[in-house]
N, C-alpha and C positions, 0 to 999 in steps of 0.2 A: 671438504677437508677431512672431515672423521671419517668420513666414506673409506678414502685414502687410505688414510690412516688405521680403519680396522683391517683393510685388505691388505697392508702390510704385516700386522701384526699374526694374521690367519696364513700368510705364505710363511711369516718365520717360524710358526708352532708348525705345520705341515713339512717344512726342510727339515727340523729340529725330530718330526718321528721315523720320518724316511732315513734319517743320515743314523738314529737309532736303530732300527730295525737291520740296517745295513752292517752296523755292528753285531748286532745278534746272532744273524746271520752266519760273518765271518768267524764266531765262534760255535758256530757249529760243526759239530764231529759227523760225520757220511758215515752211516752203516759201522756202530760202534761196534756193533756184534759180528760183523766178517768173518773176521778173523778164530771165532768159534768156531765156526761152521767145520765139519770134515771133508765134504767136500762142496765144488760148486763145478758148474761148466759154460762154457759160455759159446761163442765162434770165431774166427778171423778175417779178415781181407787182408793179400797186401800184392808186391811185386815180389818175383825171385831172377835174378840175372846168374843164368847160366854160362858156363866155361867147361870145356874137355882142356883135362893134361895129357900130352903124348910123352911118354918113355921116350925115347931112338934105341937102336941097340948100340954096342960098343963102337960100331964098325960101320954106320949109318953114313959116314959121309965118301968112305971108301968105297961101301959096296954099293956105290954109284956108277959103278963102271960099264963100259960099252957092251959088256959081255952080257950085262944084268936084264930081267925080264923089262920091255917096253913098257908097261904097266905098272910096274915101280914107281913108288915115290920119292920124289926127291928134294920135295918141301912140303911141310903141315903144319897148320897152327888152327888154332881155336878161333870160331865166330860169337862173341856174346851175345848171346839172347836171352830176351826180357818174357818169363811167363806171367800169370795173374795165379794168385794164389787165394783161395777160397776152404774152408775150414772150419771143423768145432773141435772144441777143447774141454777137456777133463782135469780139475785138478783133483788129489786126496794128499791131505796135510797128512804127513809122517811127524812132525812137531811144531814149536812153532815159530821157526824160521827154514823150513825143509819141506818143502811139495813134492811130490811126485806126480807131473805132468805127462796127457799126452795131447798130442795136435795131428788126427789125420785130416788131412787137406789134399786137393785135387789142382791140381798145376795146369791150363788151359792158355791158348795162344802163343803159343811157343814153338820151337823145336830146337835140335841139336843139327848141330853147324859148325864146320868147317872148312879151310881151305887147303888146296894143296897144290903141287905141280907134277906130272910122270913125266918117265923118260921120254916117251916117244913124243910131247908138244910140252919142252922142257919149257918155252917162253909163256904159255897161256896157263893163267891161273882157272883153278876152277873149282867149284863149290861143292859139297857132297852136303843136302840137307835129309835128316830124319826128322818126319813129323810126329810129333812128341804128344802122348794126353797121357800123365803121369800119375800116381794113385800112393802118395807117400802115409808113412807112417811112424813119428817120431816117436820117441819114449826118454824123457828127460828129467834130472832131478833139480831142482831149482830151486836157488838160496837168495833168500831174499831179505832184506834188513828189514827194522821195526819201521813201522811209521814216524815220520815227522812231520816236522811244518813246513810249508810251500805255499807261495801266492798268499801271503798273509791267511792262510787257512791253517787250522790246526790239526794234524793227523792226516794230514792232504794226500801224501804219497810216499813212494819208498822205492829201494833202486835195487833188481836182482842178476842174477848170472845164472845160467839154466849150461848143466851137462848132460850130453845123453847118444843116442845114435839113435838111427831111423834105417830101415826098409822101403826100397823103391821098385812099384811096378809100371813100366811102362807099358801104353795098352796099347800103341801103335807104331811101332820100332818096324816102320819099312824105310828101308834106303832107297836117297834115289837121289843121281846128279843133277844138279840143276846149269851146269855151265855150257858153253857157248862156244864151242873150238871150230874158228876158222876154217874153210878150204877143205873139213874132214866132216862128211856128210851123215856118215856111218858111224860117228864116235859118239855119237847117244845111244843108240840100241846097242851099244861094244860096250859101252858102260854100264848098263842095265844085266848084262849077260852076265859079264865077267865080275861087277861090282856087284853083289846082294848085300843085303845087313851086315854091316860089320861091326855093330857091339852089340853086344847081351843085352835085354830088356829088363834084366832083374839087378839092382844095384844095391847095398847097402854102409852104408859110410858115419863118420862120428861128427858131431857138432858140438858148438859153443856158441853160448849169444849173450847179450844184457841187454837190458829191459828197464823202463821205469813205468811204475802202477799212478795212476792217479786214481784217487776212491770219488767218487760223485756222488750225488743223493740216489741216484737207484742203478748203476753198475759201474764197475772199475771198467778202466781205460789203460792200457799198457801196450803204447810203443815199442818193438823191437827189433833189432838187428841181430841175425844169425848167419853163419859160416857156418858149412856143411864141404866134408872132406870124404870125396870118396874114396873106397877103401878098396873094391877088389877090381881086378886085371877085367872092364869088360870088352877087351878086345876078344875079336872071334878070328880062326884060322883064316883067312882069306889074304887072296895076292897082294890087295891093294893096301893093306899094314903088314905087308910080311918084313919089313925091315923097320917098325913099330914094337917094341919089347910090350910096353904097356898104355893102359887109354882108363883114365879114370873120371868120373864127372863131378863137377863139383858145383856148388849153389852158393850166394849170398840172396837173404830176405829181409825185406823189409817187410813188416808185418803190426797191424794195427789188432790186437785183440782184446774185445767187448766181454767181459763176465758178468754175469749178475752174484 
């Protein structure tokens, strides 16, 4: 019975430093000194789900007519595609709610995609894909609030908004149709001839994103969503957008990045 009884006594002094300690713990402040620092860097992982916007011109649905080249279009829309987004990051505190961020990252698994219809097999859809390995280069200024409390921790995290634009190189911008036209034997290598590249491989456009920091005992954690708006015309002179005013690409990311 005292047996018992000491072993109870020794499990509640043992619950009694554990449930202490677990308090001590939660008033612990992660890396009070951070936010000194000038600068730090860290890397990224995440996804980016790609989109083209097509212009038409004024007169896109008229100058559909019978007169018009075979090889016209005369339906296009956007295919979304999913790249992997991989990255290191710089920041340099300007003060002390104000970074001046950069993120270049390499976009892998992907490409740029779309569909369309021409005149001459106006009923069969077909695909025009550019395989994509992309080489960006953001520059963003990013305002970010003080810390607070989160998850019963004290100084836990904080929520910011980052503005900026980026620079894109694509290192592998060759066209090429991937569709499937019935009955027309020869409309692959007719495509390959008469379709080459039709956008620019060099892009650069403006962004916005928000983000939330979490500080941990040995590097921040910050969640974010970004929107990237492209900005210049990279249509190229060719038949197959000739009644295409404009072609711009654009991104949304989801991005996970790691600082120390």
């Amino acid at each position: 019975m005292q047996y018992l009884l000491r072993n109870k006594i020794g499990l509640a002094i043992l619950s009694l430093c554990i449930s202490s300690a677990a308090l001590a713990q939660r008033d612990e402040v992660f890396r009070p000194n951070h936010d000194e620092l000038p600068y730090y860097f860290g890397i990224s992982v995440g996804l980016a789900n790609h989109y083209m916007n097509f212009n038409r011109i004024n007169n896109f649905l008229t100058s559909n007519s019978a007169s018009q080249n075979q090889l016209s279009i005369i339906e296009i829309n956007s295919i979304n595609k999913t790249h992997y987004n991989l990255g290191l990051s710089a920041s340099y505190k300007l003060a002390n709610n104000l970074i001046l961020k950069t993120n270049p990252n390499f976009l892998i698994g992907g490409n740029k995609s779309f569909y369309f219809k021409i005149k001459k097999t106006e009923d069969t859809k077909q695909e025009f894909i550019i395989p994509s390995s992309t080489v960006q280069f953001p520059v963003g200024i990013k305002f970010q609030s003080d810390r607070y409390n989160g998850f019963k921790r004290i100084d836990f995290m904080r929520h910011y908004l980052i503005l900026g634009g980026k620079i894109d190189f694509d290192l592998s911008n060759l066209g090429k149709s991937n569709g499937i036209i019935p009955d027309i034997s020869d409309f692959r290598s007719e495509l390959s001839k008469v379709y080459p590249v039709v956008i620019k491989n060099t892009d650069w456009g403006a962004e916005i994103g928000v983000g939330l920091s979490f500080y941990l005992r040995y590097v921040t954690v910050s969640p974010e969503v970004k929107f990237s708006y492209g900005l210049r015309n990279l249509k190229k002179n060719d038949i197959l957008v000739s009644n295409i005013d404009k072609i711009s690409s654009n991104f949304v990311y989801f991005t996970l990045h790691i600082e120390r």
